[in-house]
N, C-alpha and C positions, 0 to 999 in steps of 0.2 A: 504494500500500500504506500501511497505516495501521500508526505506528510508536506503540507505548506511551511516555510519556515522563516521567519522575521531576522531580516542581519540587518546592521546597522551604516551597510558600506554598499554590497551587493544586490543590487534590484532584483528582483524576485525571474525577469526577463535574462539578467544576466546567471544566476545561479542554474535555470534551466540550459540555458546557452553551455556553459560548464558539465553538463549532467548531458549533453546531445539531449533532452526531453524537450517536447512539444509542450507550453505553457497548458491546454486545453488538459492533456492529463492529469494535471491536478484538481481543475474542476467537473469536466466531463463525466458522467455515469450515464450509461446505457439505460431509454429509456424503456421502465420494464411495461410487459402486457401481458395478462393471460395465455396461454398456452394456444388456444382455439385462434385468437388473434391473430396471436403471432405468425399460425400456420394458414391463416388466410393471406395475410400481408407475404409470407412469402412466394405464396401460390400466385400470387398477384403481380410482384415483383419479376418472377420468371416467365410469365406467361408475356405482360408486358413487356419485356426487355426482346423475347422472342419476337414478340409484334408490335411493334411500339405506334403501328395505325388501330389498335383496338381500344376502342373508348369502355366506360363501363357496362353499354348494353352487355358488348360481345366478352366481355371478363366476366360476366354476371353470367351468363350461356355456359364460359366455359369451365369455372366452378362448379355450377350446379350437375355440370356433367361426368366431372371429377367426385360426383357422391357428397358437395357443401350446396343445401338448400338454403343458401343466401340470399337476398333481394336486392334487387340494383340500389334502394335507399344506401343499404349498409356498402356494398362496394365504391359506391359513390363517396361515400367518408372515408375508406382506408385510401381511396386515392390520392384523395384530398390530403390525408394527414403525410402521405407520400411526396407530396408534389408530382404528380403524376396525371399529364393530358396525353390523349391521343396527336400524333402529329398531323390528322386534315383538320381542316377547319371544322369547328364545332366548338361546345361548351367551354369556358375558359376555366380551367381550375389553378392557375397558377395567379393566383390573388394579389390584389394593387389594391393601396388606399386610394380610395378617390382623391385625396390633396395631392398626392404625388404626381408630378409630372412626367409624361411619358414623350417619349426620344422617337421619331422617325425609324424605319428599317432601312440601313443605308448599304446595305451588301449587295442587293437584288441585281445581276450581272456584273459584280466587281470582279475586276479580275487581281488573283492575289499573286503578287509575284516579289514577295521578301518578305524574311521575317518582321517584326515588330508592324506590319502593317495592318493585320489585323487582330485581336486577340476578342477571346469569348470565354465564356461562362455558365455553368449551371452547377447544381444539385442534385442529388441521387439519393437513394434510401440503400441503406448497409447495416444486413440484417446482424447478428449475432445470438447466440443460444440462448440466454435469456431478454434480449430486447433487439432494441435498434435503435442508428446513429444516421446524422445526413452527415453527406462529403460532398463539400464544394471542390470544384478545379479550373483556372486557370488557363487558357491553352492558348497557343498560336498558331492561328489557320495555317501556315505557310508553310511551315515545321511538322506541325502538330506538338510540338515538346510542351509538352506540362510545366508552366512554370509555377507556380503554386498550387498548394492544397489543404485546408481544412476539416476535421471532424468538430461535430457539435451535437449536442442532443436535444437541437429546439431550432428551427427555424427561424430566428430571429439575425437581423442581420449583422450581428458585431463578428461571427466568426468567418462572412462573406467580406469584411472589411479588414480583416486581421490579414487574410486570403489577399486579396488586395495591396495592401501597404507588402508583403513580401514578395508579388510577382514586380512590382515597378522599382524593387531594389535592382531588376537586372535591364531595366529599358523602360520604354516606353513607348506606346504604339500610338497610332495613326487616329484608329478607331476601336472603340470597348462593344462589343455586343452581348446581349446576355435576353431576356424573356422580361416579360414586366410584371416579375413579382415584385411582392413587397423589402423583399430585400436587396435588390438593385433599385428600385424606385427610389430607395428612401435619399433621402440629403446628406447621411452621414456617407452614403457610397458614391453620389452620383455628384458631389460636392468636391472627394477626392479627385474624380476623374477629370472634371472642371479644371479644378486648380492648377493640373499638369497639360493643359491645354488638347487635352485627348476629343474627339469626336465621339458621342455618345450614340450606341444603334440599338434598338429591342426591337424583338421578333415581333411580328403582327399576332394579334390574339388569335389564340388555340392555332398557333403556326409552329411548333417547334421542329420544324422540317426546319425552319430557319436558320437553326444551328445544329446542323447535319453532322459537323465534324466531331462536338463534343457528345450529340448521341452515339457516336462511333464508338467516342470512346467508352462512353458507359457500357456500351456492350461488352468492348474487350477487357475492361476490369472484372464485371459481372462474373463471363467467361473462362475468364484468365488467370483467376486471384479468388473472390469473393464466395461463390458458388461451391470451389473446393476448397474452401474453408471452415471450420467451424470458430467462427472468434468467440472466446470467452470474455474478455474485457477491455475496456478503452486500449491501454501499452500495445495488447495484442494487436488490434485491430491498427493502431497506430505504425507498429512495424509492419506489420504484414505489407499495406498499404504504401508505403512506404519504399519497402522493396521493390513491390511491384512496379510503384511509377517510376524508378530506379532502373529497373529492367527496362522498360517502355520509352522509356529517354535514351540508354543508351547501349541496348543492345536487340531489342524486338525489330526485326527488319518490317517495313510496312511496304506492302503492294503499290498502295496509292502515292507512293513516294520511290519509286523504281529499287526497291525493295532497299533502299536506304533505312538507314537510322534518325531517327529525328534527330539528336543532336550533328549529326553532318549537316542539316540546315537549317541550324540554328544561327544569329548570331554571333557565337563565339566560337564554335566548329572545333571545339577543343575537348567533348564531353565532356566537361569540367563543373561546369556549370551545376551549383546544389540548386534545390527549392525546397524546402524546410528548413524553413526559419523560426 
């Protein structure tokens, strides 16, 4: 167990710094649910990641056919508590306060041709044995290389901002695109982006075909890491994760990149390059 500890010299940033620990391990705990829950959210999880055009009608079908007489109300919530739309257009479930301002989609025929020109964003649900954690990530369309990434056990946006202030230690792009939830909407995120003179872009409602690239990557996390895992606790989940985008940076050849490594076209083309911060 990870104890908080008060020093009179050492910032609490820096002592983790010291320890290679992620700050979020010392307050993050998985959040728990019922057992029935839990095994509906992950049936949910894989089935969606499978097909990530199937809204709750057809998750709702393919449950119940799977032997869970569920009702579209209740899969309607685990989605939601998921962050989880279908990518055609239809019903919005990735929620925005009404005050917040929402950004144009500025990608629609861009053509990307270097890194820092475009970077994006989103959220995913990561199950573990007794609960679940969302993980934000960071990406560069150009690359693909993952430059930062958070675990949190609430949707709220300080660990999409923590995410954040770590990716633009290593650059700065062009243009930010992300979906218009409430945690890129807010002011604390989208005030960051501001300030560094970035271009801000969010996908069209129930559009998340919009960010193609980082549904990509959710799958090959999913797939790749998560799926054959069983994580016990936040460290766990943290290294694993960890690893993984580690691998994925700089050694997972990608197709769609003529079977390069992301970090080959990255900015610094050094692998070198950490994100965990």
């Amino acid at each position: 167990m990870l104890v908080e500890v008060d020093h009179p010299v050492w910032s609490l940033r820096h002592q983790c710094g010291l320890l290679s620990l992620n700050r979020s391990s010392l307050y993050y705990q998985p959040v728990e649910a019922d057992r029935q829950t839990l095994t509906l959210m992950n049936l949910v999880d894989e089935e969606y990641t499978r097909h990530p055009f199937y809204g709750s009608r057809k998750i709702t079908h393919f449950l119940r056919e799977v032997g869970y007489g569920v009702n579209r109300k209740r899969v309607k919530r685990l989605m939601n508590l998921m962050g989880l739309e279908a990518i055609c257009p239809g019903p919005n479930t990735s929620k925005r306060r009404q005050e917040h301002k929402v950004y144009p989609y500025l990608l629609r025929d861009l053509e990307i041709t270097r890194p820092n020109q475009v970077w994006a964003t989103d959220i995913t649900y990561i199950r573990l044995l007794g609960g679940f954690l969302y993980l934000v990530a960071i990406l560069d369309w150009y690359s693909r290389y993952v430059l930062a990434w958070r675990l949190s056990n609430s949707l709220d946006s300080s660990f999409c901002v923590e995410a954040l202030e770590g990716a633009l230690q290593f650059g700065r792009p062009d243009i930010f695109n992300s979906d218009q939830g409430v945690q890129f909407t807010s002011e604390e995120f989208t005030e960051r982006l501001l300030d560094q003179g970035i271009r801000i872009s969010m996908d069209s409602r129930g559009r998340a075909l919009d960010n193609v690239f980082t549904e990509r990557l959710w799958r090959s996390v999913k797939y790749e890491e998560v799926y054959l895992k069983d994580y016990r606790s936040v460290p766990e989940t943290e290294e694993g994760i960890d690893r993984y985008f580690r691998f994925y940076n700089c050694e997972r050849f990608h197709q769609a990149l003529d079977y390069r490594r992301p970090w080959e076209r990255s900015e610094t083309g050094d692998g070198k390059k950490t994100f965990r911060v």
